[in-house]
N, C-alpha and C positions, 0 to 999 in steps of 0.2 A: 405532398412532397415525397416524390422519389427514391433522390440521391439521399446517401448515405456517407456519412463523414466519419473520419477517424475523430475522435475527443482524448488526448492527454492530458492528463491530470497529477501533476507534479506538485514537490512540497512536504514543508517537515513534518513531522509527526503530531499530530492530533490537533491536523488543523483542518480534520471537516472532509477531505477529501472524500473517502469511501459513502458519508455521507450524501455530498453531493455528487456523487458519482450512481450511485442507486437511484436518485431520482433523476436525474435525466436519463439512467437506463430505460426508464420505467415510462417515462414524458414521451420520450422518442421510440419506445421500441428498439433499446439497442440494448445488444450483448452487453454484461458487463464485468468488467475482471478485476479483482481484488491484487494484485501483483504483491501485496505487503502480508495477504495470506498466504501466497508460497512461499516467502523467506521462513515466516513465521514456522509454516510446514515442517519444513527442512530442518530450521530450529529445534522443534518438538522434536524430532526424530531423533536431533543429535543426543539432545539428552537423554533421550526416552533408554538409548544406545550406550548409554554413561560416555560418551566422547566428551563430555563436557563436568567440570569440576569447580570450586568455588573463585578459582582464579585461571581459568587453563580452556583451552578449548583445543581439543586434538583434532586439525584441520586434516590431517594426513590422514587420518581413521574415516573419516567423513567423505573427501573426496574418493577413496575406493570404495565408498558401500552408495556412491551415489546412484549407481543403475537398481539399487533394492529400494527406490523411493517414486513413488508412482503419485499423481498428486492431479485430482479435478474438481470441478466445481459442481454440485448436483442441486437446483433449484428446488427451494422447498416452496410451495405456493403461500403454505400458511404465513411465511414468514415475507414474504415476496419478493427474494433475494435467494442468490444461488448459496450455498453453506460449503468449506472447505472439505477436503477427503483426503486422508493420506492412506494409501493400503488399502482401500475401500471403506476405509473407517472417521465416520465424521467423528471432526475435530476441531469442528468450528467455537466450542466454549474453552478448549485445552489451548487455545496458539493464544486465545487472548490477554492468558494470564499476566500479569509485572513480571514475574520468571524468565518465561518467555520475549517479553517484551526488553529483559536486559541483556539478553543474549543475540534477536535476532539482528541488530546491528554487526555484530564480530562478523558473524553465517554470511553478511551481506556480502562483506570484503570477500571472502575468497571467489577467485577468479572462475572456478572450475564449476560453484556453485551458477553465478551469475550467468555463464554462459548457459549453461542446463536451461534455467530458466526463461533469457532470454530468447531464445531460440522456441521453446513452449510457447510464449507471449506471444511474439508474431506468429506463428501458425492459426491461434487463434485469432486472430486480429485481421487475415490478409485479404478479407473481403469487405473487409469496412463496415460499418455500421456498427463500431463499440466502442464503451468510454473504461478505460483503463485508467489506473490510480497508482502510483508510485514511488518512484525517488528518478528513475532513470529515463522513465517513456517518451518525453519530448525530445531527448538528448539523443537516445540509445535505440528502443525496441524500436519507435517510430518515430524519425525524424522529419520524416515527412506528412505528418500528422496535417491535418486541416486545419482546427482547431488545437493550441497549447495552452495551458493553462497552469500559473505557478504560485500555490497557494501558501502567504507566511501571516504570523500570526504573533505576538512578543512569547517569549517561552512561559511568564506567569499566566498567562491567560490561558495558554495550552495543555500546561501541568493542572490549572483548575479543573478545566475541562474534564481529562481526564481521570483526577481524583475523584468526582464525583461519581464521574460513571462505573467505576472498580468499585464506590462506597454502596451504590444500587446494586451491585451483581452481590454485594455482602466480603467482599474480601475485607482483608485487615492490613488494610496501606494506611502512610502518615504521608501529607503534603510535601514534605520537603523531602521523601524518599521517589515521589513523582515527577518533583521537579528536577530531583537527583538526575535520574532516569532519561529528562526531556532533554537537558543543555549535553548528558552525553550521547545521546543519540543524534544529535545533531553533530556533538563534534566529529565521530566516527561519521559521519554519512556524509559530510563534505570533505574532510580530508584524504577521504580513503583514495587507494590510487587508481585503481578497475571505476568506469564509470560514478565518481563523485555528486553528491547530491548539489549540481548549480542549475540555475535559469535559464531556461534557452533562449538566442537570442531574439528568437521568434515566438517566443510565450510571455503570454497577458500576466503580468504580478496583480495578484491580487489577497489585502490584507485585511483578516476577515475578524480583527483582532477585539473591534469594536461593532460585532454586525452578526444579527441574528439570521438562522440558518432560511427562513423563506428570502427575506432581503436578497441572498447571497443567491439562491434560486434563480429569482426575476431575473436579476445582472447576467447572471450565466446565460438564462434560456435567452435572452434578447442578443448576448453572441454568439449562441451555436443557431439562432434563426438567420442572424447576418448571415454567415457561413452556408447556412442552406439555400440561398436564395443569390448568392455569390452565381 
C-alpha cells in the first residue's frame, strides 16, 4: 500500500488517544504527533516562567514571550516513540505531571497560543501519512483528514485510568483529585471559544469506556485499511 492518509485523532482526556495513536504510527509507518504534548509544552513554560500562580494565569506575559518557545519531537528508539523538547531540552516526564495537566487546559484557550500551534501542526502534517492526537484536528488543523476519529470514554472510567498511571510513575495523587481534574478539563475544552473540543461531523465516535486497548486496535486498523484501499 502506497497511499498515505491523514488519521485525526480527537477526544477528551485520557481516553487512549496517544496510545492509539503510537501504534498505528508504528502499524503503518506514519509520523506521529502528540498535539497535547505542545499544549502541555507551553504549559511547563509558563510556569517554569512563574506566569502562572495558584489561581491566576498571566496570559498577557505568555503571549509576548511566545517567540522564546521552540518545541519538537526527537524519536527515541528505546522508547519507540518520539519524546517532547522545549528549548532543546526533553521534557517528556515534566508536561506529564497533575500540575501540569491542571493548567494545560487555561494554555489551550488562548487564542495566540493555538494559532502558534496550529500552524506548527500542519506544517508537519502536509504530506500525509501521520496520525495526530488532539482536541482540535478533525475540526481545525485538518479538516480534510481521510480518516476522523472521536474518541469518548464516561469520565470514571477515564480518572481511573489515569490514577493508576500517575500511582505507577509514584506521584502522590488521590482519586477524586483526578477525577477533579478530568470533568474540569472537559469543561474548559468544550466550552472554550477558539476552537472547542466537539465531534466532527465526519468523524467515527468511538467509546472505549468498556474495551480494552488491543480490541480498540483491531476496530481502528480494519478503518484506516477501509481508508486505504478506498
Amino acid at each position: 500500500m502506497n497511499k498515505k492518509i491523514t488519521i485525526a485523532i480527537d477526544g477528551f482526556s485520557s481516553t487512549g488517544k496517544s496510545t492509539i495513536a503510537k501504534l498505528l504510527a508504528k502499524k503503518y509507518n506514519y509520523i506521529y504527533v502528540d498535539t497535547g504534548a505542545m499544549y502541555r509544552a507551553v504549559s511547563l513554560f509558563a510556569k517554569n516562567n512563574n506566569f502562572v500562580g495558584v489561581d491566576f494565569l498571566d496570559s498577557e506575559k505568555l503571549v509576548s514571550n511566545l517567540d522564546k518557545i521552540s518545541l519538537s519531537f526527537i524519536f527515541n528508539e528505546a522508547l519507540g516513540f518520539a519524546e517532547m523538547f522545549l528549548n532543546n531540552i526533553n521534557v517528556e516526564s515534566e508536561i506529564r505531571t497533575l500540575e501540569v495537566s491542571q493548567l494545560v487546559s487555561k494554555v489551550a484557550t488562548i487564542s495566540e497560543v493555538r494559532k502558534k500551534l496550529v500552524a506548527e501542526q500542519q506544517l508537519m502534517g502536509k504530506e500525509g501519512g501521520i496520525v495526530m492526537d488532539g482536541r482540535d484536528i478533525g475540526t481545525v488543523v485538518f479538516p480534510d483528514a481521510e480518516l476522523k476519529l472521536f474518541m469518548t470514554a464516561s469520565a470514571d472510567k477515564r480518572a481511573t485510568r489515569r490514577y493508576k498511571e500517575l500511582l505507577e510513575k509514584g506521584d502522590d495523587v488521590s482519586f477524586e483529585e483526578i477525577l477533579f481534574n478530568v470533568q474540569e478539563r472537559d469543561r474548559i475544552d468544550s466550552t472554550r471559544e477558539d476552537s472547542p473540543l466537539v465531534q466532527a461531523e465526519d468523524a467515527i465516535g468511538f467509546d472505549n469506556s468498556d474495551m480494552g486497548i488491543d480490541e480498540q486496535f483491531e476496530r481502528i486498523c480494519t478503518l484506516v485499511d477501509r481508508k486505504l484501499i478506498e
